[in-house]
C-alpha atoms as one frame of an Amber mdcrd trajectory, in Angstrom:
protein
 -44.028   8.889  22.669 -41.543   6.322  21.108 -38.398   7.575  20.181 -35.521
   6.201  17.674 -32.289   7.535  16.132 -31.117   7.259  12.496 -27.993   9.011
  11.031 -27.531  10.162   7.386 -25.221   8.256   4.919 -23.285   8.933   2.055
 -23.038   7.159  -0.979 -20.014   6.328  -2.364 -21.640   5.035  -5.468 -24.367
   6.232  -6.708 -28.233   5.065  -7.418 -29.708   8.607  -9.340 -32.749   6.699
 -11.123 -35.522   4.338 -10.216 -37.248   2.021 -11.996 -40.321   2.096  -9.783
 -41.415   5.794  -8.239 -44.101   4.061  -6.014 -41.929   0.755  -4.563 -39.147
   3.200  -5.031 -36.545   0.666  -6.475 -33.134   1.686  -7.538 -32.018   1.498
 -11.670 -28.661   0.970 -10.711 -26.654  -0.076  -7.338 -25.212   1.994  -4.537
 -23.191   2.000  -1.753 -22.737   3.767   1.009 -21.110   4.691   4.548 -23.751
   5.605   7.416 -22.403   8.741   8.922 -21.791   9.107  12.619 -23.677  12.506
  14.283 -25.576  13.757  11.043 -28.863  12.507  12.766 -32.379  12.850  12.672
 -34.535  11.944  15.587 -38.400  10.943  15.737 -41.142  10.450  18.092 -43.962
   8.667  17.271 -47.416   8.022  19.025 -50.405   6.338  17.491 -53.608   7.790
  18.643 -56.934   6.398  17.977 -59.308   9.116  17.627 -57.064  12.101  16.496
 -58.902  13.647  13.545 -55.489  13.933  11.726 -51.894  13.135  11.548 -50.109
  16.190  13.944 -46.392  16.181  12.952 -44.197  18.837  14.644 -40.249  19.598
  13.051 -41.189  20.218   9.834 -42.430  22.987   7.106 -45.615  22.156   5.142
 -43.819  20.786   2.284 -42.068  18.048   4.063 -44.680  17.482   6.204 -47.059
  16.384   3.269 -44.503  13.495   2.154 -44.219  12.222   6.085 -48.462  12.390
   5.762 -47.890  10.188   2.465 -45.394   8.071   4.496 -47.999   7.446   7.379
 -50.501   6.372   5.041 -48.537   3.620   3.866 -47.291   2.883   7.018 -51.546
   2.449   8.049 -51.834  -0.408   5.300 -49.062  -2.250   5.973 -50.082  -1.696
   9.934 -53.663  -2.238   9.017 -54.456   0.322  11.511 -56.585   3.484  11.422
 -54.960   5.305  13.933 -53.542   8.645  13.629 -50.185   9.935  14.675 -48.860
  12.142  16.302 -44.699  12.716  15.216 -42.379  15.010  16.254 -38.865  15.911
  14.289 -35.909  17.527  14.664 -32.294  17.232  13.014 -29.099  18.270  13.714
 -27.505  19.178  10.214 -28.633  20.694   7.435 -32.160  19.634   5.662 -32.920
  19.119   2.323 -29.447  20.872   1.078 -27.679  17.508  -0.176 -27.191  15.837
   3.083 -29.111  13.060   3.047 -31.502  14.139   5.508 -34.861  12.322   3.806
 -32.555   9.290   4.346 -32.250   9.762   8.369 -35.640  11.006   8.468 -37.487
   8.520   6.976 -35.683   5.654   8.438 -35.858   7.033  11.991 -39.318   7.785
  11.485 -40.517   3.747  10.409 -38.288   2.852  13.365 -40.365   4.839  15.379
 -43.491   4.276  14.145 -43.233   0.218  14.271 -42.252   0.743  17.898 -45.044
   2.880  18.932 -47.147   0.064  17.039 -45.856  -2.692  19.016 -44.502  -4.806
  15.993 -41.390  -6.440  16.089 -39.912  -6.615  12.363 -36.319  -7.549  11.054
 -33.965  -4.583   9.739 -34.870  -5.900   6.168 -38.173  -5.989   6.812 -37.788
  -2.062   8.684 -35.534  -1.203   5.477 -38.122  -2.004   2.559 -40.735   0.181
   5.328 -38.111   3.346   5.246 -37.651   3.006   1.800 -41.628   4.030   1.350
 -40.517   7.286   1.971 -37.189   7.811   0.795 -35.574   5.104  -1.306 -31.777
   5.699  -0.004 -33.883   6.145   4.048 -33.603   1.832   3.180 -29.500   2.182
   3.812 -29.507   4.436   7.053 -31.435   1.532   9.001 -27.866  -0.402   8.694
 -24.900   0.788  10.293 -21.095   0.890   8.798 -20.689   0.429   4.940 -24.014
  -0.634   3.211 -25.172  -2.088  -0.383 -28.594  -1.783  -2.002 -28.760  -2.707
  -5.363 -32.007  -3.943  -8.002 -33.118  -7.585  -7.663 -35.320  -9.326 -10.012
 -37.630  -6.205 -10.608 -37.453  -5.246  -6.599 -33.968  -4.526  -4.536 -31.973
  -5.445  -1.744 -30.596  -3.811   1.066 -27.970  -5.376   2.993 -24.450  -4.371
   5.418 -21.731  -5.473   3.793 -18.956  -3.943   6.777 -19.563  -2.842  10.155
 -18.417   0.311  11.764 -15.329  -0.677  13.269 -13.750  -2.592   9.980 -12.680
   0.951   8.713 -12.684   4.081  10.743 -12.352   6.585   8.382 -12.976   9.900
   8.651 -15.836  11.707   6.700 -15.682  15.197   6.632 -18.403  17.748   4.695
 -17.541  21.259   3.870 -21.240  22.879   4.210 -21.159  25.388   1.453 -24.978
  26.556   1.523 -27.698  25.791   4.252 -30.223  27.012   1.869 -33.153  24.146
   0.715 -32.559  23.166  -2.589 -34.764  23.961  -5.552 -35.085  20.900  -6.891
 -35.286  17.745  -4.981 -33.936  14.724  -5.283 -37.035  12.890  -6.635 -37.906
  15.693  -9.379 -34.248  15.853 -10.235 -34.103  11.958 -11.172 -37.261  11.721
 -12.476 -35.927  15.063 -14.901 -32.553  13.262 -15.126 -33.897   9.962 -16.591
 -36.913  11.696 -18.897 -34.556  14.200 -20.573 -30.358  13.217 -20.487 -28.994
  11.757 -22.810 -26.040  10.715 -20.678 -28.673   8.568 -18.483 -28.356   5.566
 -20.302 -24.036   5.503 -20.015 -24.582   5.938 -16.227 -26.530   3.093 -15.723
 -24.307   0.881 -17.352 -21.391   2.417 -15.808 -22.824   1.684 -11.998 -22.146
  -2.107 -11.393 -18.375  -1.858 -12.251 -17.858   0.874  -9.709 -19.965  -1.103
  -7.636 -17.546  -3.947  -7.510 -14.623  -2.403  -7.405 -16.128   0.290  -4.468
 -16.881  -3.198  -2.387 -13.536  -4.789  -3.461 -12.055  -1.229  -1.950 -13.819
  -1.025   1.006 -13.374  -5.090   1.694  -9.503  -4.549   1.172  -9.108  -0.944
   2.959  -7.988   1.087  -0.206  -8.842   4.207   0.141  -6.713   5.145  -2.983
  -9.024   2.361  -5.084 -12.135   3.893  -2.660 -11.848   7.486  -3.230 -10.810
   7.134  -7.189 -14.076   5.567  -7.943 -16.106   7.423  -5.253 -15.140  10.791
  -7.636 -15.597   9.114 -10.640 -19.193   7.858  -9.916 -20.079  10.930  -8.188
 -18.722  12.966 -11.490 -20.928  11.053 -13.644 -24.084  11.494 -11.997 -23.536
  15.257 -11.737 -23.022  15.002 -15.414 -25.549  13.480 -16.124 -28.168  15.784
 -14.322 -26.258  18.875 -16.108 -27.411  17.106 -19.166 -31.480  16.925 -18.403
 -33.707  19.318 -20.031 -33.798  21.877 -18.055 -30.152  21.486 -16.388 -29.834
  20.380 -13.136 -26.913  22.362 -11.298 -26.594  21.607  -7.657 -23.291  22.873
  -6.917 -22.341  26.264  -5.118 -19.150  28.300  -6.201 -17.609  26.872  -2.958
 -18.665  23.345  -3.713 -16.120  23.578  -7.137 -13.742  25.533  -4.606 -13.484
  22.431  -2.809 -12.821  20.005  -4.961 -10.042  22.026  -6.189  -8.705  21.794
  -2.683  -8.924  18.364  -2.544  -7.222  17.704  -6.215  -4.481  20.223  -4.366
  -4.045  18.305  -1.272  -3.360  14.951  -3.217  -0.825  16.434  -5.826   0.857
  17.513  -2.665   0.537  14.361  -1.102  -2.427  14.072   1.236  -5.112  11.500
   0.368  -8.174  12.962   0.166 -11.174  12.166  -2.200 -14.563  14.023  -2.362
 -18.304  12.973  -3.150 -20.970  15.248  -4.010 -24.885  14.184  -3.705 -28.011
  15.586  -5.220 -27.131  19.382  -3.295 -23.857  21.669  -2.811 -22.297  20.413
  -0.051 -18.768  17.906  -0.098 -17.850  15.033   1.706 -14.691  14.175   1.548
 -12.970  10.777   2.697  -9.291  10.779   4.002  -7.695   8.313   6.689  -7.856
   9.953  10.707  -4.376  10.733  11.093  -4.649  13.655   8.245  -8.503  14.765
   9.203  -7.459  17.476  11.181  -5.406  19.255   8.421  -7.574  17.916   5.724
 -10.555  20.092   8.405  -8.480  22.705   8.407  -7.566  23.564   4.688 -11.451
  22.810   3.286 -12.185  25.820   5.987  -9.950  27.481   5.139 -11.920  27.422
   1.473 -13.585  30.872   0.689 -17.381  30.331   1.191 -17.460  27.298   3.507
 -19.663  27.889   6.365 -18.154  25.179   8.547 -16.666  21.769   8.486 -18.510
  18.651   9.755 -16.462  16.202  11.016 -18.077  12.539  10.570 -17.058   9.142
  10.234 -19.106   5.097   9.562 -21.463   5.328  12.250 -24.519   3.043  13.748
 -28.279   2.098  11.897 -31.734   2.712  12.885 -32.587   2.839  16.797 -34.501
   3.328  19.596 -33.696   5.616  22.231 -35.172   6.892  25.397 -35.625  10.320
  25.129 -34.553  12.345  22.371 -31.022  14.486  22.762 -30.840  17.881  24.153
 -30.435  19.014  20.722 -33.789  17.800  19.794 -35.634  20.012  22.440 -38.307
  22.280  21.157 -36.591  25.177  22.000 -33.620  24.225  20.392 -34.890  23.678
  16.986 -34.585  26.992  15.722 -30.707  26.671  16.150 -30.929  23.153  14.650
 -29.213  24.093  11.104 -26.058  25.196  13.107 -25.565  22.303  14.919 -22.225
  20.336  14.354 -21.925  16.926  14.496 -19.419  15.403  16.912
């Protein structure tokens, strides 16, 4: 079996819409950090023969959108093989971490290895993005940019790991699956809010000035329009038809926490994604306090401690963690 690593990311600003559910495209542009030790590893074998795809790691649910995934991944391989995948992550699934993101992009990783094709990241980025449009960002490491081109979209790194080391760190509030994913809660979002239209026009200025910040090392200029952006989305899926409420009581705990630390003089900022859980941004020399007062928070579970890690890769053999017999303790691993 062929094995490759991918890590989650978090995006500092925002996509929340596409214009095309099949190509998955973004209406708006994003950026993001990838985030060391949330990862996701995959194994992939293609097996001529098999009657069907066999993919281990994964409820039923989930396992039907890899199948979709693998079918695509046949055309563009023009293969009829079957495969046979095994999963396993070390964070959190489908609760707001960007696991579909790590998943998906470890998975085409995988999969083009065990096919013996050698493809660019690009070309391995518009393949991830088949099966989870932000999965296109995690195949890049450090601070990445996707944004809508011409009726498609580019992916691309705009800073590497090592030009800011900042540390990420997300208070899990809830390890619970959320009710409605991140596809359905768009697609809801851009059918029924009438605050959709004012958030698409509001993305490429926080855009620019989220590159500008992260080109110049602001994390004052970073983290103001981090909250902002991440603010209006949530806004805007409060406002579909039904509501879409992905917070926790914790999750507002938190960000109360946050607003406390900076009147006091500690600067921290916070982004939320489609789910409960916060990540919040702050410079190394203050993580360790900033760790300590968001657990400290009634109703966080634990504190992971992150920070801009590496893309897509192959590895050869999967991490302890990963072990069959390990994956029932999966959802309380902590990343390092």
């Amino acid at each position: 079996m062929n094995w490759a690593l991918a890590n989650s990311n978090l995006a500092l600003v925002k996509y929340w819409g596409k214009t095309d559910e099949v190509a998955k495209h973004p209406a708006g542009p994003s950026l993001s950090v990838t985030l060391d030790g949330l990862s996701t590893v995959a194994g992939v074998e293609w097996v001529d023969g098999l009657a069907d795809d066999e993919i281990g790691g994964l409820p039923e649910a989930p396992a039907r959108k890899v199948r979709s995934f693998l079918e695509a991944l046949r055309l563009r391989l023009a293969t009829t093989a079957r495969a046979r995948v095994s999963l396993a992550s070390n964070f959190p699934v489908a609760a707001g971490l960007a696991s579909s993101a790590s998943t998906f992009a470890a998975l085409a990783k995988s999969a083009i290895v065990a096919a013996g094709r050698d493809v660019s990241d690009s070309e391995l980025a518009e393949l991830a993005r088949l099966g989870s449009g932000s999965a296109c960002r995690s195949i890049f490491g450090g601070f990445v940019e996707w944004r809508p081109d011409a009726g498609t979209s580019v992916v691309a790194p705009i800073a590497p790991k090592e030009h800011w080391p900042l540390a990420i760190l997300v208070a899990v509030t809830s390890e619970r699956a959320k009710a409605v994913g991140s596809s359905e809660g768009m697609r809801r979002t851009v059918a029924t809010s009438p605050f959709y239209r004012a958030w698409i026009e509001s993305g490429p200025a926080d855009f620019q000035t989220a590159r500008r910040a992260i080109e110049a090392r602001d994390l004052n200029a970073l983290g103001a329009v981090a909250e902002r952006n991440c603010m209006r989305m949530h806004a805007a899926a409060l406002a579909a038809d039904p509501p879409l409420l992905y917070w926790e009581p914790a999750t507002l705990a938190v960000m109360r926490r946050v607003w406390d630390l900076r009147a006091s003089g500690t600067e921290a900022y916070f982004s939320i994604d489609a789910g409960p859980q916060v990540k919040v941004l702050c410079e190394p020399r203050v993580a360790e306090g900033v760790q300590a007062a968001l657990g400290a928070v009634p109703g966080v579970l634990r504190v992971l401690v992150s920070r801009p890690g590496d893309g897509a890769r192959t590895i050869d053999t999967p991490p302890a963690w990963a072990a069959p017999g390990d994956r029932p303790r999966l959802r309380q691993a902590v990343a390092s």
